[in-house]
N, C-alpha and C positions, 0 to 999 in steps of 0.2 A: 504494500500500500504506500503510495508515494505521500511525501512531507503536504502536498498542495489538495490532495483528499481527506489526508488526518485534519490539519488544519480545518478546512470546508467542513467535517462533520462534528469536529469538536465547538466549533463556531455555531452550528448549528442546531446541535444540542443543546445550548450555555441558552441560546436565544429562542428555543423551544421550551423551553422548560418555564425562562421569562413570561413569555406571553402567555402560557396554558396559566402559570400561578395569576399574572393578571387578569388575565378573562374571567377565572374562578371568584378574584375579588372582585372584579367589577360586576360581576351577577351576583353574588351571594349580598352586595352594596344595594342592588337596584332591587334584588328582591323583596329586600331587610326593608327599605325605605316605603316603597310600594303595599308592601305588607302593613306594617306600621301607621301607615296615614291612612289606612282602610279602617284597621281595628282603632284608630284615633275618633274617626268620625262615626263610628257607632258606639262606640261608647258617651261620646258630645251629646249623641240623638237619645243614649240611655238617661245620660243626667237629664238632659231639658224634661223630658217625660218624669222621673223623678220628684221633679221638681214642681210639678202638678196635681200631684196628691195632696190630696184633701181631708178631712174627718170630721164625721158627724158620729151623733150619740143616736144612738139606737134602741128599741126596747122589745126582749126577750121574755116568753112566756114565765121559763124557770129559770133565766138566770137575771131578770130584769134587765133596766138598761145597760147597754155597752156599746164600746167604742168601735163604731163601724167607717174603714175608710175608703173614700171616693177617687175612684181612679177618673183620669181624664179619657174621654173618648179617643181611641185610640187612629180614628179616623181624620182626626183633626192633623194629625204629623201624618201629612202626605208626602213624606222624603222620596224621590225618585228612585227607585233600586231598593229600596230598602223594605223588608218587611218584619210587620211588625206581629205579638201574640203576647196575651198575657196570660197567666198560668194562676189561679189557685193555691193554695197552701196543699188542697188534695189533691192536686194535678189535673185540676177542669178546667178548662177553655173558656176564661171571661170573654175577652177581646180579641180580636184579630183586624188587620187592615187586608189580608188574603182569603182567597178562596176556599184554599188547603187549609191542611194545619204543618207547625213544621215537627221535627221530631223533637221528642223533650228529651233531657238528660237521665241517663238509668236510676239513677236517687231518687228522681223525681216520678218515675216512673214505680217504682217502690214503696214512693208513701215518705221519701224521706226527704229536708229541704237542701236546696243548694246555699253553703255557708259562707261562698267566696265566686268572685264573677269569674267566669269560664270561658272559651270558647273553643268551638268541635267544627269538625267538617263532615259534611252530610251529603251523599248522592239523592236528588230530589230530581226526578224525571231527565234523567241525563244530562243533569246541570249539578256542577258542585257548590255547594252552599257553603259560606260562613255563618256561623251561630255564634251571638254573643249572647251569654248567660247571664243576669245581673238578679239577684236576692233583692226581693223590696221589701223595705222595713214600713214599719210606722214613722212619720214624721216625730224627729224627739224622743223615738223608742229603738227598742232592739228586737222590737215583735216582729217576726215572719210574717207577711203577710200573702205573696205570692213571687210571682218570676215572671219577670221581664225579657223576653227572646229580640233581639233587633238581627236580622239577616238579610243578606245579600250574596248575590252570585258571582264567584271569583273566575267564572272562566276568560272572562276579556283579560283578568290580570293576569291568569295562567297563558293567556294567549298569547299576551306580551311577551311573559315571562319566555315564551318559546320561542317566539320571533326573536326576543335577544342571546337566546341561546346560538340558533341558528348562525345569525349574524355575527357572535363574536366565534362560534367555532370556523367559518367561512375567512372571518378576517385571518385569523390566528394562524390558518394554515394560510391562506396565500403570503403572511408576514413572513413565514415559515421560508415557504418554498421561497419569494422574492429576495429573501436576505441571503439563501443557499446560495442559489444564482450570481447575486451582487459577490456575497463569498468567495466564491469559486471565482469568480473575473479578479479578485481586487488578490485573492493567493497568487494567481498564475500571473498575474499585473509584480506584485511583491516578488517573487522569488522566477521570473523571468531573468534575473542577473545570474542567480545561481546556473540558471539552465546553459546562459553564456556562459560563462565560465565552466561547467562541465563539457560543453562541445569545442572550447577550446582547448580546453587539456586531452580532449580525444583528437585531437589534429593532430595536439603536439606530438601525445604517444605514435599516433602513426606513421607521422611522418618520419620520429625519431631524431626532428632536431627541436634540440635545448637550447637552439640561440630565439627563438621565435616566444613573446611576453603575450599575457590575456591581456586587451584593451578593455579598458572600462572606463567610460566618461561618468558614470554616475555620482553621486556623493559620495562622500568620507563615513558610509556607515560603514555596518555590521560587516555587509558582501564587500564594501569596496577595502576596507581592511584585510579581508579574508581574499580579495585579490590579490591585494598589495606581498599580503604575506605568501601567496603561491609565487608570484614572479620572483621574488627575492629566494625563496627554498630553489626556486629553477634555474636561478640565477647559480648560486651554490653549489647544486649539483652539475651544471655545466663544467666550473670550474675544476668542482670534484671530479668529474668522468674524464675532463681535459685530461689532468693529470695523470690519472689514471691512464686512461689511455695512452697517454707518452709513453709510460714507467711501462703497461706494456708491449708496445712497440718498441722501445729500448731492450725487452727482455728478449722478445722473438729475434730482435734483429744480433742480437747477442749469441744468443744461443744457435741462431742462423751460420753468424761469423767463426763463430768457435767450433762446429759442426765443420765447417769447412777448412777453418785451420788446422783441426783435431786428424783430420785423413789424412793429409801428406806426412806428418809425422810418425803417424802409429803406421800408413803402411810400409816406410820406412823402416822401422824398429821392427815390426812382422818379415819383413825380406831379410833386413839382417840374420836374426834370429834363426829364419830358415837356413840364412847363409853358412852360419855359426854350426850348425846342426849336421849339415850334409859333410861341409869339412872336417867337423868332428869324426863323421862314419870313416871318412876316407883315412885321415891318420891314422884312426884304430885299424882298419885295416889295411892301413901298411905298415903298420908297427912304428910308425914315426912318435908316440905315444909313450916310446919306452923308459923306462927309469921314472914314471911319473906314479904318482899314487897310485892305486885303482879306485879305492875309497873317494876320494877327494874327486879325480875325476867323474864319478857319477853325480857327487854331490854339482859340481859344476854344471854335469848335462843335466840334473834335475831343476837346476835355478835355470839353466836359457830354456828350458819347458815350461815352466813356471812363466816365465817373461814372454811369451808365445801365448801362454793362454789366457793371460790377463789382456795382454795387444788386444788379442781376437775379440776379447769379450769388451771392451772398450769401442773398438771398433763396429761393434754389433750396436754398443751404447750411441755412439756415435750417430750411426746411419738410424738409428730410429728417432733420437731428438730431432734431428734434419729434417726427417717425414714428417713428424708433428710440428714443427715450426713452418713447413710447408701449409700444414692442414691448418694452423691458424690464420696465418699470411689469407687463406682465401683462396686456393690451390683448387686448383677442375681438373679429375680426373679426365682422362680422352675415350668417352664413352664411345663403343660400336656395338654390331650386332656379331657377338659369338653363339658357338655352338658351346654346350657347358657340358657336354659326355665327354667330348674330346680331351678337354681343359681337365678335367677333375679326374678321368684316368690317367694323364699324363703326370699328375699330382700323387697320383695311389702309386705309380710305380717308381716316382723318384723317392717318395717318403720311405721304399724300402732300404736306401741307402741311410737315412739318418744314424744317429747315435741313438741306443735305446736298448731299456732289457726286458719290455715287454714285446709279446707276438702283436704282430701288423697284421690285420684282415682287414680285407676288403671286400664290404657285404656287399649285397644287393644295389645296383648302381640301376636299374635298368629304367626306372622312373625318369633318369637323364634320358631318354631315349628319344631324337627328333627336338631336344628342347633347349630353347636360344634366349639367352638372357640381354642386354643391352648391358655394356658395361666396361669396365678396363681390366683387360685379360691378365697382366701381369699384376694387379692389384687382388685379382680373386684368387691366383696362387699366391700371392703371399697371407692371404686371410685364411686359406688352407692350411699351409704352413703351419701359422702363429698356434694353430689348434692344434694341429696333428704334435708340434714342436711340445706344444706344453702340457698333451698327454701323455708322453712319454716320459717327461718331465717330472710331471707324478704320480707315474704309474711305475715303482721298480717292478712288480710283476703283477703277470696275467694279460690284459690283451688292450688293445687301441683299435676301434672299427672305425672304416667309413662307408656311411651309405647313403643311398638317396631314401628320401620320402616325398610324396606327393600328397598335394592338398585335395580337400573336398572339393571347393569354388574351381579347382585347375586354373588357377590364372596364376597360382604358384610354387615353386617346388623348395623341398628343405631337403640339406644337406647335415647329416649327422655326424658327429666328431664323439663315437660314447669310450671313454675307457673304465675299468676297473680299478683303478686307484685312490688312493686315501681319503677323496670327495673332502667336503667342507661343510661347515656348519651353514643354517639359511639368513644368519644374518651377515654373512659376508657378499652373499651374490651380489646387492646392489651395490657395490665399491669395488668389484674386484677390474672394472671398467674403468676407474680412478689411475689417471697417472702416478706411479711406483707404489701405487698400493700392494702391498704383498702381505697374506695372513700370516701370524706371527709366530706360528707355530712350523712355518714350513720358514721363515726368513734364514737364512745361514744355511739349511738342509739341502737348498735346493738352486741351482746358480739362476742367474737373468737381472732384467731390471726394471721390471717391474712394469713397463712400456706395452710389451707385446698386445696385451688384450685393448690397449685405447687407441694403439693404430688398427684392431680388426673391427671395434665400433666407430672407428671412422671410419673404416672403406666400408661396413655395413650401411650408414647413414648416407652416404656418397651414391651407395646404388639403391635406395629406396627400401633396403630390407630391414626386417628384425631378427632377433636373439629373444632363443629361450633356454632357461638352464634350469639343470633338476640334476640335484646334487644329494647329496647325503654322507656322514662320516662313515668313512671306512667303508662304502659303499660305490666308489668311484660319481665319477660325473658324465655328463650328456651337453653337449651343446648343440643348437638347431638354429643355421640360419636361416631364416627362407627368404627368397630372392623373386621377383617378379619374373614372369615370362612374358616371352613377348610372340605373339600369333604367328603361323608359319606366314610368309607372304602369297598372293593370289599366284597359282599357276599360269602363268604364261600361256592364250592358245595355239 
């Protein structure tokens, strides 16, 4: 969910919540007031009646005279809407201004008086009524003498009451929806710099140049702070990658130089050595050697052996920095279209000359059969090589294969390199690709340098292929490249 919807909905929330508590008060206000001035002026219409009671003396068979009092005719208050009834202490019907009667209070209905003014709501022919209840005393007494009903029909006010229901639910939601709306313009309006400045820094990333700045003409807030502070970090890191990049271009072009200084010497020192060596054979065997230790002299041919096989391996050192300072520099192999049977058996039968004391087999090849890879032929025997080289490597015994496998899809075929030797734990696989990385338990056991396997995932990545390895201690290892093919071409008619 993006910043400019959260915003919009949380804005619109805070502002719905507003309005519905408004609404609520301004109808529960207009009800209250509406209500109020209804029950005000019928209680006004109960006093003025009230207040027209009268009393006369009267005379009784067996209780002689007594105080009999005179209600005002109730015809006389012709209030518009309003009706009126007067009640008994028994609950008889002196007086009405209506045709009906209305309904009286259950107390009163019981025989019992009402002691405090009331008022109820009554369904009277599909009309809802207000009842106001009022206890009439005697004038200057506290005698009960009957019940005063004043009512009127509240459906115009409940009518009101609905039409303003209506209309503030109608407002409330289009206040709702018209502020989303304006929200949503005025976030995407707000945080349109952001947007700039995120497709600016995606130019930058793809172009990959760090000399190019976000422009921003806007004010000195929030965003143009947070612009300011991206140009200056990219300013920074420009410098930083500058540098960088020198130190390594210094390094490659270093290691470039030394690469190439390193050969004319060591091959040197290797011809000598050889030189040293054969003339050595020849003295011995012509006894020119005589009178010399025997002792001593081998120690000697032991040391110009020693100095031979370190050259050699320096040498090997050598030429693989080279090809990596190559493969940094930005180095294109010289792709063409081979045949890879041909290549990868020419591979199987020179790899029986290596040094090694495991058995060389040569599985199943035939999946190479008819199938043409695009690529640089003497780069994929050396990636043959570096495996077959560093099976043997660590395998002192049992065997080294190579075979073909073919894929499901056929659009690619894998090249197996399995031996039986002392394998590795699984959390080495993904480093063993790491320039001079070497597990630590074979370091010193086992010669090289460390090199071989990051120039075979460079000429893997060169031809579009990948690696996979399935290893285990003491379980030997497998490695699988697979390598694209490429379709035979149309026959000629």
């Amino acid at each position: 969910m993006s910043i400019r919807l959260r915003l919009t909905l949380w804005y619109s929330a805070v502002l719905g919540v507003t309005v519905i508590a408004f609404c609520i008060a301004v109808y529960v206000l207009v009800s209250f007031i509406l209500s109020t001035g209804e029950k005000r002026d019928m209680e006004s219409l109960a006093d003025q009646i009230e207040q027209e009671i009268g009393v006369r003396v009267g005379w009784s068979f067996f209780y002689g005279p007594r105080v009999v009092p005179q209600f005002p005719a109730l015809d006389e208050f012709r209030y518009s809407g309003y009706f009126l009834q007067m009640v008994d202490a028994d609950g008889r019907v002196w007086q009405k201004n209506i045709n009906g009667q209305l309904p009286l209070p259950a107390n009163v209905e019981d025989g019992e008086p009402v002691t405090k003014p009331m008022y109820m709501e009554r369904k009277i022919g599909g009309n809802t009524v207000l009842i106001y209840n009022r206890p009439m005393l005697l004038p200057n007494t506290d005698n009960y003498v009957g019940l005063l009903q004043v009512a009127t029909t509240i459906d115009d006010l409940e009518q009101t009451l609905s039409y303003l229901r209506t209309v503030l639910t109608v407002t409330a939601l289009a206040a709702i929806a018209l502020a989303s709306t304006l929200g949503w313009f005025l976030a995407r309006k707000a945080l349109k710099p952001i947007e700039l400045v995120i497709g600016a820094a995606d130019r930058i990333g793809e172009a990959e140049d760090l000399s190019h700045r976000i422009e921003y003409g806007g004010p000195q807030d929030e965003i143009g702070r947070l612009t300011s502070t991206i140009n200056g970090m990219l300013s920074r890191i420009q410098t930083a990658y500058g540098e960088l990049e020198d130190a390594v271009r210094a390094q490659r072009r270093f290691v470039s130089d030394a690469s190439h200084e390193l050969r004319t010497p060591l091959t040197t020192i290797r011809g000598n050595v050889e030189l040293l060596e054969k003339m050595w054979r020849r003295w011995r065997e012509a006894g020119a050697l005589r009178g010399v230790d025997g002792e001593q002299a081998d120690i000697a041919m032991e040391s110009v052996r020693d100095i031979a096989g370190e050259a050699e391996r320096m040498s090997r050192l050598v030429n693989d920095m080279l090809m990596l300072a190559r493969a940094d520099a930005g180095h294109k192999m010289r792709m063409e279209r081979l045949e890879l049977g041909p290549l990868v058996a020419e591979v199987a039968r020179k790899a029986t000359h290596l040094p090694r004391a495991a058995d060389w087999v040569v599985g199943d090849l035939s999946a190479l059969r008819g199938v043409s890879v695009v690529g640089d032929a003497d780069a994929l025997r050396q990636l043959l090589f570096i495996f077959i080289e560093n099976a043997f490597k660590y395998t002192p015994s049992g065997e080294v294969e190579l075979s073909a496998v073919p894929s499901e899809e056929g659009d690619r075929v894998g090249l197996r390199i399995r031996d039986t030797g002392i394998g590795m734990e699984k959390e080495h696989v993904p480093r063993i690709f790491e320039r001079f990385y070497r597990i630590d338990p074979s370091r010193g056991e086992t010669s090289g340098t460390g090199l071989g396997l990051s120039i075979a995932r460079w000429i893997i990545d060169q031809h579009d292929g990948s690696i996979e390895v399935l290893t285990r201690p003491g379980g030997g290892t497998s490695f699988l490249v697979w390598l694209r093919t490429e379709p035979a071409p149309p026959e000629l008619p």
